[in-house]
N, C-alpha and C positions, 0 to 999 in steps of 0.2 A: 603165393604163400606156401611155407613147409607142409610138407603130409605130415609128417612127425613133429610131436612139440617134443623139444628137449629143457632139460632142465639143467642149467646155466649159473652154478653158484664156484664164490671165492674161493681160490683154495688157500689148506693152512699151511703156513711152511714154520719153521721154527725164527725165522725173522717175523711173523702174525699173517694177519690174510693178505693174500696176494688176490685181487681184482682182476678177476675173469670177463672180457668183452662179447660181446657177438650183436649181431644187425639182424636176426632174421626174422620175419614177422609172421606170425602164426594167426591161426584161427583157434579160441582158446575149447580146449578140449572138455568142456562141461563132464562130460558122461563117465571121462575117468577118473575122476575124481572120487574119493573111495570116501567112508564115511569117518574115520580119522577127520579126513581134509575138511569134512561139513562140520565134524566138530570142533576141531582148532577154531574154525572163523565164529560158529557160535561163541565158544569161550570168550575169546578176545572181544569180538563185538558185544556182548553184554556186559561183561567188565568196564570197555570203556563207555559205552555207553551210560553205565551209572556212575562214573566218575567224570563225565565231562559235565554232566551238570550242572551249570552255575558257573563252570571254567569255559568249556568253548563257546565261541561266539554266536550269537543265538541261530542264529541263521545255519549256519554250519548242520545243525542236529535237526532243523526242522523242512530241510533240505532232504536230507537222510530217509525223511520220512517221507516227504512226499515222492522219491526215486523209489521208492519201496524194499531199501535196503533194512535186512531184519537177522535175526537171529537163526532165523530156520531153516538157510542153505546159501553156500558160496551162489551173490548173483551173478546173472550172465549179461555177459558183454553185449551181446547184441539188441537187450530188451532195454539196458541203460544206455545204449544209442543210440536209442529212437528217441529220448527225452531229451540228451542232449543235442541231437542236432536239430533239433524243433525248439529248443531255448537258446542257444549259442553259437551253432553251427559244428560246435566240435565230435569227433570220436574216439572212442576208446579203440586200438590197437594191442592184440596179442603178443610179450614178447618174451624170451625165454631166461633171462634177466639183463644183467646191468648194460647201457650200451654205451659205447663209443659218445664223446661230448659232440661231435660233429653232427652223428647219425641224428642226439638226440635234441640238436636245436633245428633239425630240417624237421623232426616231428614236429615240434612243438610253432615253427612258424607257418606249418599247414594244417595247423588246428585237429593235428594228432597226439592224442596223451597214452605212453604208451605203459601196458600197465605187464606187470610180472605176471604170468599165468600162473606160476607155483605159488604153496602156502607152506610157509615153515613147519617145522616140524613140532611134536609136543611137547619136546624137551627145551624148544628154540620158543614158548613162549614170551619171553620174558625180553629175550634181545636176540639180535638177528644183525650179523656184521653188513648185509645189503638188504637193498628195498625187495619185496614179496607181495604176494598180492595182497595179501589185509593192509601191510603200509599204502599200495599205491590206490585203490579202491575204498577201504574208508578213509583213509587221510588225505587222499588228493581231489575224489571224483565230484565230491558235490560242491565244491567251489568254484567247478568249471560250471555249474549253473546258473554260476552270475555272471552277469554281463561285462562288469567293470573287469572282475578277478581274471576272467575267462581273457578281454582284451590283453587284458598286464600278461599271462602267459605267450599268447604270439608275439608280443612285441620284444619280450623276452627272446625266443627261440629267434626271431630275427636280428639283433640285436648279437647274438649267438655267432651267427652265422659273420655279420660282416668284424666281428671283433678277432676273429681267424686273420685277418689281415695285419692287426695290430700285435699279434706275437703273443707269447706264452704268458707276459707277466699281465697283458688286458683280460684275457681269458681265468685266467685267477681271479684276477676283480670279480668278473662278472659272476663268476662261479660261487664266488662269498656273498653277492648279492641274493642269487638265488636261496643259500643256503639260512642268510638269514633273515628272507623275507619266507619265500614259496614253503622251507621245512619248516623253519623256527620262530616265527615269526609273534609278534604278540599282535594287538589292536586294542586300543580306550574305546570303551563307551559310559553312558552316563552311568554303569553299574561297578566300574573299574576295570582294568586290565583282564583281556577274553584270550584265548588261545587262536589262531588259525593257521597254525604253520602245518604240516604234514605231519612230519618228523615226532612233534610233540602229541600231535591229536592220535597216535597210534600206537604211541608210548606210554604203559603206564607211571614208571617212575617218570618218565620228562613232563610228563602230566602235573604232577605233585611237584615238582620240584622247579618247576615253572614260575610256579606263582607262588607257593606257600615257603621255599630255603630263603634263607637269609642269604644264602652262599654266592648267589648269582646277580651284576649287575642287570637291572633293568633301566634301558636309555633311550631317549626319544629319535626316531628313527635321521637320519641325515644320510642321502645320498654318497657323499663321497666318506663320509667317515665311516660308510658299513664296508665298500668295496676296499678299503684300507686294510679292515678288520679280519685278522685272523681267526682260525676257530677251531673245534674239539672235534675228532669224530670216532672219538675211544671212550667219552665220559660223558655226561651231562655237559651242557653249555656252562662256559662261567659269563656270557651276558647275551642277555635279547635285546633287540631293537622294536621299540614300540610305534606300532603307526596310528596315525588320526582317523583312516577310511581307506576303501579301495581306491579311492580318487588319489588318494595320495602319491598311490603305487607306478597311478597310470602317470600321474605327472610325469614323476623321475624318469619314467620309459623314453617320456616324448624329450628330453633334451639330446642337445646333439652330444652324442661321449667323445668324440673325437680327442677334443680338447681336453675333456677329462680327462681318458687316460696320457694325454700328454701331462698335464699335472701330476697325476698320483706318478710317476713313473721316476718325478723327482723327490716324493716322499715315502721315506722308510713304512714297514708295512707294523700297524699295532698290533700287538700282543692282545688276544683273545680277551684278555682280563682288564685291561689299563682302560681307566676313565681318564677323559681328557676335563682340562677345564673347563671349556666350551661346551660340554655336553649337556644336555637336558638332560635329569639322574633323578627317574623314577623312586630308583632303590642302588646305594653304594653297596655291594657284596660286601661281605667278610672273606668270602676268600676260602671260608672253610672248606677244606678236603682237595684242595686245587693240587693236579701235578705243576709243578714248574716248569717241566717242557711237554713237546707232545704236539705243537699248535702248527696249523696246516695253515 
């Protein structure tokens, strides 16, 4: 590991941000962290924390608690690695931000989640064009608690790994899968549609904007119709994919893609926003406030 953490962010060009890479894996540096940085993660964490109530999934928040994640100091890596690898076998890895897709599916299929050492700034509460530690620590780490979710993540990262062989447009799929299961992801239970994407649970307008706009479709989860599916990474989503359980998740993992992406590779890819006929349709959007391009 580096003696130095560096800090690893996008830069702005007048085309918007340009995507800054690096691989190196660090030990995260607790002690430098100034009280700024304690207090960004309290803010953020109290805020969300009284606004996921009743929105995230129950488990989610009560998870949180029992990791002993709180409001009263950025936690440390190595004390929620002791829990995790005593519930799931996973750990948290130091990294200085965004990485390489390759780098970061050989994490994730060796049951390493790698999380941003830095925390945004105070001006950057609000939105942050990359992942940082409060996205990857409150929004990602207590789902690796469960066993099913935890599974769905390695089979992911491996899944990753051999879809490199299938060329740039499989790797897209899979990338739109991740982004709208792992970030954005919705879940039914018998209280109605719960949050557990990342993306969302660390967000406070995608938070609100989730479940209560009109604006956004919400559609029952389908395997090949999410890896189809285009999406926003400039604005709120204009549609989630709702799933039944984490069984659901681990399903999709275990079929063979091969085939799949020989399918989809004959079909045009959907627009962010487009409901199909065949979709299961929670909620048809409106539409409101939609750019007409912009979709990745």
């Amino acid at each position: 590991m580096n003696a130095e953490a560096k800090r690893v962010e996008h830069l702005m060009t007048d085309k918007g941000y340009v995507p800054v890479y690096t691989t190196s894996v660090i030990e995260q540096p607790w002690s430098s962290y100034s009280a700024t940085d304690h207090d960004v993660w309290a803010q953020l964490f109290r805020r969300q924390r009284e606004l996921l109530v009743g929105r995230a999934y129950g488990e989610f928040l009560r998870t949180q608690d029992a990791m002993g994640m709180g409001e009263d100091r950025i936690p440390k890596f190595d004390e929620l690695n002791r829990m995790l690898r005593a519930r799931t076998g996973w750990e948290l890895i130091g990294v200085e931000g965004l990485l390489p897709e390759l780098t970061f599916f050989e994490h994730l299929a060796n049951k390493r989640f790698p999380v941003t050492w830095w925390i945004r700034k105070p001006e950057q509460l609000d939105y942050l064009s990359e992942p940082d530690l409060f996205h990857d620590l409150f929004g990602h780490v207590p789902l690796l608690m469960n066993p099913l979710f935890a599974d769905y993540m390695q089979a992911y990262g491996q899944g990753g790994l051999r879809a490199h062989g299938f060329g740039t447009e499989a790797l897209a799929q899979l990338t739109r899968l991740y982004w709208y299961t792992v970030e954005f992801g919705l879940i039914r239970n018998a209280d109605g549609l719960r949050i557990y994407g990342a993306g969302i649970l660390s967000s406070k307008g995608e938070s609100i904007h989730c479940l209560d706009s009109v604006a956004p479709n919400r559609i029952g989860f389908d395997l090949e119709r999410v890896m189809c599916t285009r999406y926003r990474i400039d604005t709120f989503q204009k549609t989630y994919f709702v799933i039944d359980s984490y069984e659901q998740l681990m399903r999709a993992k275990q079929v063979d893609f091969a085939p799949i992406y020989a399918r989809l590779a004959e079909r045009p890819g959907i627009a962010a926003g487009h409901v199909l006929d065949r979709d299961h349709v929670f909620n048809r959007g409106t539409g409101e406030g939609w750019l007409l391009d912009g979709d990745v």
